[in-house]
N, C-alpha and C positions, 0 to 999 in steps of 0.2 A: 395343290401342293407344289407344283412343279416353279410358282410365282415365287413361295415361301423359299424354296429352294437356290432359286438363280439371286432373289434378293438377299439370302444368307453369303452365296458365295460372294457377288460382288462386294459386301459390308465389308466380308472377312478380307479379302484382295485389297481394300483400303486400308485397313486397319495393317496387316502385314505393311504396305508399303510404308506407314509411318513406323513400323517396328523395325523394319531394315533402314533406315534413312537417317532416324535420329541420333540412335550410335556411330553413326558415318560423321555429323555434326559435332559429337562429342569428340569424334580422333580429331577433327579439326582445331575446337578448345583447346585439346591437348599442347597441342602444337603453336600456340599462338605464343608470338613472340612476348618478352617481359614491356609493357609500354603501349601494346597496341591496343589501347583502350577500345577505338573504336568500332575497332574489328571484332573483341571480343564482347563487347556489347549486344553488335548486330547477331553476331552466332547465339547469346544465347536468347538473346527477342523470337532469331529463328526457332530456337531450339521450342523454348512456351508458347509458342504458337503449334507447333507443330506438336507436343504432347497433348495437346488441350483437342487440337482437332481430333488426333489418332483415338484419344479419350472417347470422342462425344461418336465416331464408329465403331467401336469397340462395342457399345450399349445395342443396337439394334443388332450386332454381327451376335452376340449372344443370347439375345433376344427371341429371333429367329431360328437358331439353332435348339436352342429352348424348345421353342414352339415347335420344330421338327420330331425333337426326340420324344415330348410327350403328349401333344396332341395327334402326330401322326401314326408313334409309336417305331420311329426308326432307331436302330439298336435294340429295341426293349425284349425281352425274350429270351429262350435258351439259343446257346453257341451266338452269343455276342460280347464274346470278349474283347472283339476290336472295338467296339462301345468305351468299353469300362479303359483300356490303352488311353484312345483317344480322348475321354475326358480327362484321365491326368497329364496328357499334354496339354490340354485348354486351361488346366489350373496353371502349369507349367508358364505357361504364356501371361497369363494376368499378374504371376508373379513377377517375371520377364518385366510386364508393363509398367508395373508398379515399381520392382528396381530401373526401371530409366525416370522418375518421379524423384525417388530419391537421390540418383547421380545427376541429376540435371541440381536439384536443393546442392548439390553439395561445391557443384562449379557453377552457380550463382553466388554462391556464400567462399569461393574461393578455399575450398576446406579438402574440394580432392587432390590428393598427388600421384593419381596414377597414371600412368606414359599412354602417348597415342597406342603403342603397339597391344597395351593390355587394352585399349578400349577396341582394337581391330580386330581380336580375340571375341570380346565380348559381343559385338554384333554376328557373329557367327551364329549363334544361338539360335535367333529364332528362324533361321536357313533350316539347320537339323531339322527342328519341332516341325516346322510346316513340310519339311520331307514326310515326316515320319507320318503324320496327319495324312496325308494324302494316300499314302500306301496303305495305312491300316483301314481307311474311306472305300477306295477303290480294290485293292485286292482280299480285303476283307479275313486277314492272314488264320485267324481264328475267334 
């Protein structure tokens, strides 16, 4: 179990790093001058590449976690509330994943207009979630 474990959190440690990084890429977008073709090209090459990978870690980081909560049975049982927490922030986060899918669709298609400063907002997000994740993991609140 303890394999299952350490290969859950590293998945998950990957997968955050693309969920904090790529919004960082979007305030850049934001910010790209009217004309810099090139630049904004390269950002969003960066950007599909880096959703696609955060993608294809996302699948075993769930996987794993999966495999934790029902073959080993962690969470399962009475006074596991921070179970049922923590899973609506994992849905919370694939939501998360899935709107950076759609804002990356939307400045490839030139179709967003919102300011770097909404988009520096919007990476803040999955900071919370994996707080919140963490505490309810380790101190176990109820």
């Amino acid at each position: 179990m303890l394999w299952i474990k350490a290969l859950h959190i590293v998945f998950i440690a990957s997968w955050f790093a693309g969920l904090f990084y790529l919004p960082r890429i979007f305030v850049n977008l934001a910010m790209v001058e009217p004309g810099s073709v090139a630049e904004r090209e390269r950002l969003l090459l960066m950007s599909r590449k880096l959703y696609r990978f955060m993608t294809i870690l996302a699948i075993p980081a769930l996987a794993l976690g999966l495999w934790l909560w029902l073959y080993y049975g962690i969470g399962l049982g009475g006074g596991q509330g921070w179970m049922h927490a923590k899973l609506l922030i994992v849905v919370a986060l694939l939501a998360y994943h899935h709107s950076c899918g759609v804002l990356l669709r939307q400045l490839e298609n030139g179709q967003s207009q919102r300011s770097h400063v909404w988009y520096r907002w919007y990476n803040e997000a999955p900071v919370l979630m994996m707080v919140a994740a963490v505490i309810l993991v380790v101190v176990k609140p109820f």
